[in-house]
C-alpha positions as semicolon CSV with decimal commas, in nm:
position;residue;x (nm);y (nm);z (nm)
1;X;9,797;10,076;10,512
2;X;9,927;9,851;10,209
3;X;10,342;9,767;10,223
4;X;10,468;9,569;9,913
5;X;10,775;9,346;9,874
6;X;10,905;9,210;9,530
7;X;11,095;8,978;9,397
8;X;11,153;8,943;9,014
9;X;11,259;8,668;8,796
10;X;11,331;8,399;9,025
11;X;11,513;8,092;8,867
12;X;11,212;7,854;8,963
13;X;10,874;7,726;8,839
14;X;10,577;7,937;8,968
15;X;10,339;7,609;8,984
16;X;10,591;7,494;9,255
17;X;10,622;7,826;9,416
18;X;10,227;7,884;9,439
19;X;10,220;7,569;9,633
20;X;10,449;7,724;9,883
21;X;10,290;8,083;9,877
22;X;9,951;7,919;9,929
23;X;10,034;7,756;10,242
24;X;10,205;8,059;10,385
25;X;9,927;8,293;10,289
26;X;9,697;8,096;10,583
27;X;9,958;8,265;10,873
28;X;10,025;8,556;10,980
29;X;10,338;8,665;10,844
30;X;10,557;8,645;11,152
31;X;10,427;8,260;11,167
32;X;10,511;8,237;10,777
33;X;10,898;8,353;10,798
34;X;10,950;8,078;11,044
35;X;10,737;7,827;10,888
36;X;10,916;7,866;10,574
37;X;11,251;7,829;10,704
38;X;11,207;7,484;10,797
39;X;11,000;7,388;10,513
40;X;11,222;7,176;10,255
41;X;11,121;7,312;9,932
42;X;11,324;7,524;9,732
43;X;11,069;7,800;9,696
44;X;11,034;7,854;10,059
45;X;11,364;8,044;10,090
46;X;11,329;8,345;9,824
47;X;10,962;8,335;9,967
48;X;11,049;8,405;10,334
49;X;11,303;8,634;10,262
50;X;11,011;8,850;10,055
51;X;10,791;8,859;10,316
52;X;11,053;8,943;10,601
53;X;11,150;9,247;10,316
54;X;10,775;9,337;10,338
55;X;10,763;9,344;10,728
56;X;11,067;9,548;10,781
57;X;10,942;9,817;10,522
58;X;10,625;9,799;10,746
59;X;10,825;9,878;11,029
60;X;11,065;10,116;10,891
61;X;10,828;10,294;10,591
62;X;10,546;10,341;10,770
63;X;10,583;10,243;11,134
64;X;10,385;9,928;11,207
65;X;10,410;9,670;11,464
66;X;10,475;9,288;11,343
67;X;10,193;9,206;11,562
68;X;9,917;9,401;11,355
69;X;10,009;9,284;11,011
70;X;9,824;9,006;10,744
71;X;9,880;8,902;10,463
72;X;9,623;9,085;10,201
73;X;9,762;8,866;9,910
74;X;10,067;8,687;9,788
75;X;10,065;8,680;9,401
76;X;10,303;8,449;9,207
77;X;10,358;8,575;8,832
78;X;10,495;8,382;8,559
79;X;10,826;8,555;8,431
80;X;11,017;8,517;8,089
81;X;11,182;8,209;8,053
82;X;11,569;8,150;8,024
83;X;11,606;7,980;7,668
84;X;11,843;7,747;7,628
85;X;11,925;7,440;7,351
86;X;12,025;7,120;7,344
87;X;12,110;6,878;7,073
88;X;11,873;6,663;6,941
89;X;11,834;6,352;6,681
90;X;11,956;6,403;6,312
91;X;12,168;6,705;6,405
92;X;11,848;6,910;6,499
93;X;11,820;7,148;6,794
94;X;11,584;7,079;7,096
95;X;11,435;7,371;7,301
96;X;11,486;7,357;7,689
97;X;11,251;7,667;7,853
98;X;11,350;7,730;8,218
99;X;11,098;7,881;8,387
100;X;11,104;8,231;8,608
101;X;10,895;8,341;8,852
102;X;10,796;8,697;9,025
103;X;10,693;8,728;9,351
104;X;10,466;8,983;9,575
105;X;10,400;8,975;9,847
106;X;10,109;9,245;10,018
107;X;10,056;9,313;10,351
108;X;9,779;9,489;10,563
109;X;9,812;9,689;10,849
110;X;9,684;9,940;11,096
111;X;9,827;9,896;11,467
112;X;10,086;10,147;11,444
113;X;10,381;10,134;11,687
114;X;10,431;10,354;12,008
115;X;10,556;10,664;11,974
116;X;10,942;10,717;12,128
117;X;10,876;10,920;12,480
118;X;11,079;11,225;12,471
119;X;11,431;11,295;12,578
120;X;11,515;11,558;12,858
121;X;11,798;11,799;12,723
122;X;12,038;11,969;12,968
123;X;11,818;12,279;12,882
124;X;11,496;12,093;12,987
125;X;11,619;11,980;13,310
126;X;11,777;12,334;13,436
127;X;11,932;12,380;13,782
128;X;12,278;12,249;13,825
129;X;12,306;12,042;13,516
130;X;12,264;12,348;13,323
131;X;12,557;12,510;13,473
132;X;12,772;12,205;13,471
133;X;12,728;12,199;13,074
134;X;12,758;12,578;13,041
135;X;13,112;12,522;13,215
136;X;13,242;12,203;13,015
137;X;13,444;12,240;12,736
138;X;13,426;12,110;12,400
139;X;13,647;11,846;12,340
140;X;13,886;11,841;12,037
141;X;13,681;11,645;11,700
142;X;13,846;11,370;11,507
143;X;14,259;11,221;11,599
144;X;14,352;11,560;11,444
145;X;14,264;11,775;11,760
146;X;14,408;11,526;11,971
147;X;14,712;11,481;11,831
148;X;14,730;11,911;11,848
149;X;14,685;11,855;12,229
150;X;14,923;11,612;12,258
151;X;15,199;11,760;12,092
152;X;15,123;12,071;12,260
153;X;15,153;11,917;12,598
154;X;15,526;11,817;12,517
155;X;15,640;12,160;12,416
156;X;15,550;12,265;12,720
157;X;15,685;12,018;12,914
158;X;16,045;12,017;12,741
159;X;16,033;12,452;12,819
């Protein structure tokens, strides 16, 4: 099973983020999102927080366990530049190019997680319980129903 995470244009260089993705690609990526939060480089934060996105679809999408998942690849993309100008010599205009980046991030796995054991219902268990819910009432939904008790209590006290 293949779960994706994205991130798109990301204010930062993608020669400086590959450096980062390169060295979390050698962990697993349980290792990587706490490697990364101590690294000091400014890629390692929107980097960790795309591969935690990709283990918790994992888990939630398709029901795989943390332990069981690899990284399959983490591709940094160049994105469109943010122009911008500045003024140059002889009243001309200088280009400034900041440079965006996209990240994803792919992940492999096949250990799926155990399955929830099922619940016993009152009408499972039979017997006593059974007649102790068949007796119970249904208690009033909401404030609304309470406050109908409550007022009703009164009136009949004050009779």
């Amino acid at each position: 099973m293949i779960v994706k995470a994205e991130a798109n244009n990301l204010r930062m260089s993608p020669r400086k983020t590959r450096l980062v993705a390169k060295e979390a690609s050698k962990l697993t990526p349980t290792n990587a999102v706490v490697y990364l939060q101590y690294l000091p480089k400014k890629a390692a934060m929107p980097l960790k927080k795309v591969i935690a996105s990709a283990i918790a679809n994992a888990r939630h999408n398709y029901g795989l366990s943390e332990s069981g998942l690899r990284f399959k690849s983490i591709e940094v993309m160049q994105g469109s530049p943010l122009k911008r100008y500045r003024a140059g010599g002889r009243g001309r205009v200088r280009p400034i190019n900041k440079p965006t980046s996209h990240i994803r991030v792919l992940l492999e796995g096949e250990e799926k997680l155990p399955e929830p054991k099922a619940v016993q219902t009152l009408e499972n268990v039979g017997g006593a319980a059974s007649k102790i819910a068949s007796t119970a009432t249904k208690p009033a939904k909401g404030v609304g129903g309470l406050l109908k008790r409550v007022r009703r209590t009164k009136v009949k006290g004050e009779k």
